[in-house]
C-alpha positions as CSV (number, residue, x, y, z in Angstrom):
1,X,68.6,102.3,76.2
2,X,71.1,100.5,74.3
3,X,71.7,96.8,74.4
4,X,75.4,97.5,75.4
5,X,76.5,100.3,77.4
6,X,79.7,101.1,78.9
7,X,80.4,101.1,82.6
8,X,83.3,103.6,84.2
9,X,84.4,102.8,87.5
10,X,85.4,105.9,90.0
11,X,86.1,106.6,93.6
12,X,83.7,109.1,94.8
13,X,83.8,111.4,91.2
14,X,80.9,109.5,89.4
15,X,78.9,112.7,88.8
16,X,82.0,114.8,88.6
17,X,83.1,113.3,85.7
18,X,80.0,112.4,83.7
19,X,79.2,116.1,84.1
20,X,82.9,116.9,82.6
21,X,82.6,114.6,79.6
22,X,78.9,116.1,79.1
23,X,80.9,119.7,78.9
24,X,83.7,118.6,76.6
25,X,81.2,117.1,73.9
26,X,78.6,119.3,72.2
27,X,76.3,116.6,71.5
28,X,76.1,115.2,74.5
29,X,74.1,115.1,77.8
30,X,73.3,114.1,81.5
31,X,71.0,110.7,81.9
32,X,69.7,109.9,85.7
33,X,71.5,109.5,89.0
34,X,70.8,107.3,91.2
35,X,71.2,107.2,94.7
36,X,72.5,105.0,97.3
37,X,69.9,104.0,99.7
38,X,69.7,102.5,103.3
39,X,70.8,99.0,101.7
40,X,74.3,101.0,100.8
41,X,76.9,99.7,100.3
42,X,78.1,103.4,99.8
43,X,76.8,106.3,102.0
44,X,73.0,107.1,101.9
45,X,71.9,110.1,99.6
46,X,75.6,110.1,98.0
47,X,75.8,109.3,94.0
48,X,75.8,105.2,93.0
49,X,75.5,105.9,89.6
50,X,75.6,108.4,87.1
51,X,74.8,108.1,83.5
52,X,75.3,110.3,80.5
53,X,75.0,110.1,76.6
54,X,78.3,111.0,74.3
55,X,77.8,111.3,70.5
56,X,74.8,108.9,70.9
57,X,76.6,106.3,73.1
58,X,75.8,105.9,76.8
59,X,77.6,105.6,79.4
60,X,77.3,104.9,83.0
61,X,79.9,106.3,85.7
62,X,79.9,104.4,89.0
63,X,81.2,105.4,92.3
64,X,82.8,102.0,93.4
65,X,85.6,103.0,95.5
66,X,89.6,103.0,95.3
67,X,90.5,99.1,94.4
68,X,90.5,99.3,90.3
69,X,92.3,102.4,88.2
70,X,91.9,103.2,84.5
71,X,95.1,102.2,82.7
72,X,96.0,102.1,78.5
73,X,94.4,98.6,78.2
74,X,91.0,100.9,77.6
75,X,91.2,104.2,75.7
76,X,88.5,106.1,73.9
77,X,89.7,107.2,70.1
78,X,87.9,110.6,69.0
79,X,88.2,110.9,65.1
80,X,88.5,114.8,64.1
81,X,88.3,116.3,60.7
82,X,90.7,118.8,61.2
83,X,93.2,120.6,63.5
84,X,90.6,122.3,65.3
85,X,89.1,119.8,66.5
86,X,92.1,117.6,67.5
87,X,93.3,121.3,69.7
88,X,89.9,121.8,71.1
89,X,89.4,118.0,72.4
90,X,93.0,117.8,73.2
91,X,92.8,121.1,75.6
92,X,89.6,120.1,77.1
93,X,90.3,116.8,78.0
94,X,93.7,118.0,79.7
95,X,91.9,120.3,81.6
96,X,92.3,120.4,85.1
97,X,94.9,118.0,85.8
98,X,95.1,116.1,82.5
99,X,98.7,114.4,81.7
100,X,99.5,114.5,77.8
101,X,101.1,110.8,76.3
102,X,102.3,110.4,72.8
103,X,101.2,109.8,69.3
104,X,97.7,111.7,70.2
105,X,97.1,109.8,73.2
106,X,96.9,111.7,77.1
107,X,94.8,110.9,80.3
108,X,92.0,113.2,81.7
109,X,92.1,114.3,85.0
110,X,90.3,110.9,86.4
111,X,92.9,108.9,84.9
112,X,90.6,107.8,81.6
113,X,92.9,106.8,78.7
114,X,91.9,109.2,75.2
115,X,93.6,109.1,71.7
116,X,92.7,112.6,69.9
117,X,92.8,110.8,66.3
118,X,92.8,112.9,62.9
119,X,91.1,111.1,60.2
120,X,94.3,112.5,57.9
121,X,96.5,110.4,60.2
122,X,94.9,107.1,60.0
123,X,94.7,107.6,55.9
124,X,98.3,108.6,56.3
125,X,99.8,105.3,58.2
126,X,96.9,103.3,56.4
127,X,98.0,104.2,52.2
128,X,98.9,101.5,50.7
129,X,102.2,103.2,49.2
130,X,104.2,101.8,52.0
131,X,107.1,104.6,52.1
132,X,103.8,107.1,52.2
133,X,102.6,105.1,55.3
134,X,105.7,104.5,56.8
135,X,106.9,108.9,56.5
136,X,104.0,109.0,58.5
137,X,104.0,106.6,61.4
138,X,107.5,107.6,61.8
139,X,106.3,111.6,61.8
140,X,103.1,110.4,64.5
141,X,106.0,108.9,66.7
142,X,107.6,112.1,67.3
143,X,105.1,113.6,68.5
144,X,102.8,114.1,71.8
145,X,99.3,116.2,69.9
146,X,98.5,115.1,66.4
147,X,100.0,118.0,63.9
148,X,97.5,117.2,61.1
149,X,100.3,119.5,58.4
150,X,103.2,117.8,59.9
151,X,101.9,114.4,59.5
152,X,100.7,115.2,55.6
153,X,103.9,117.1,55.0
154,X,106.1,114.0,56.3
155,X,103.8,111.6,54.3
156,X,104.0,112.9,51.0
157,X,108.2,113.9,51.3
C-alpha cells in the first residue's frame, strides 16, 4: 500500500468508475471492495469503497453521496509519446458521456477533470527559444485534442 493514495469522491458510481478507469489503462487493475455494513451510513451490502491501481498509483473511489462534485481545481495529466496515444486516451475517456474542454483537457462521464498531454507539447511551450515556445502555446490554444503535427509544425514556423 502506498503511503499516499488518492481518494475520489462519488454518488452511488464508486465501482462503476474504478472499473472504467481499470478498462481505459492497460496496466492497471481492480483492488478490494468493501462493503457497507449494519453500522451504514450508506445501505447494507451496497459498495463503500472501491479501490483500483493506475500505472502503479492507487486509488480509492468512495460512494459518499451528492454534496461534493469534481471541478478543474483537480485534473489528472496523462503524458503520451505520440498521437496515438493522445486519440486512444482522449476517445476512451469521453466515452459514454464524456464532455471535451480545450488545450487537451475534457471531463469523463463522472465529471473527473483529464488533460491528454503530449510530451512534444510540453517540449514545445517549454524551449527556451521563446518565439519557438510562444508559436506553440498560441497553436495548443486553438485547439480542443492535442494535434501532436500541428503543434510541432506551428513551433518551428
Amino acid at each position: 500500500m502506498q503511503k499516499i493514495s488518492t481518494m475520489l469522491w462519488f454518488d452511488g458510481q464508486a465501482e462503476e468508475a474504478a472499473k472504467f478507469y481499470v478498462s481505459v489503462f492497460k496496466n492497471a487493475k481492480m483492488g478490494k471492495v468493501a462493503r457497507y455494513g449494519d453500522a451504514g451510513p450508506g445501505p447494507k451490502g451496497s459498495v463503500m469503497v472501491a479501490s483500483f491501481e493506475v500505472e502503479g498509483r492507487e486509488f480509492m473511489a468512495l460512494n459518499a453521496g451528492p454534496q461534493f462534485k469534481f471541478n478543474e481545481s483537480v485534473s489528472f495529466v496523462v503524458h503520451c509519446k505520440t498521437q496515438e496515444e493522445v486519440d486512444y486516451y482522449w476517445d476512451k475517456l469521453l466515452a459514454g458521456g464524456g464532455q471535451e474542454s480545450a488545450c487537451g483537457w475534457l471531463k469523463d462521464k463522472f465529471g473527473l477533470s483529464w488533460q491528454i498531454t503530449p510530451d512534444a507539447l510540453l517540449e514545445a511551450t517549454s524551449n527556451p527559444d521563446p518565439a519557438i515556445s510562444q508559436r506553440a502555446m498560441k497553436a495548443m490554444m486553438q485547439m480542443r485534442k492535442i494535434d501532436i503535427a500541428a503543434i510541432k509544425k506551428a513551433a518551428h514556423g
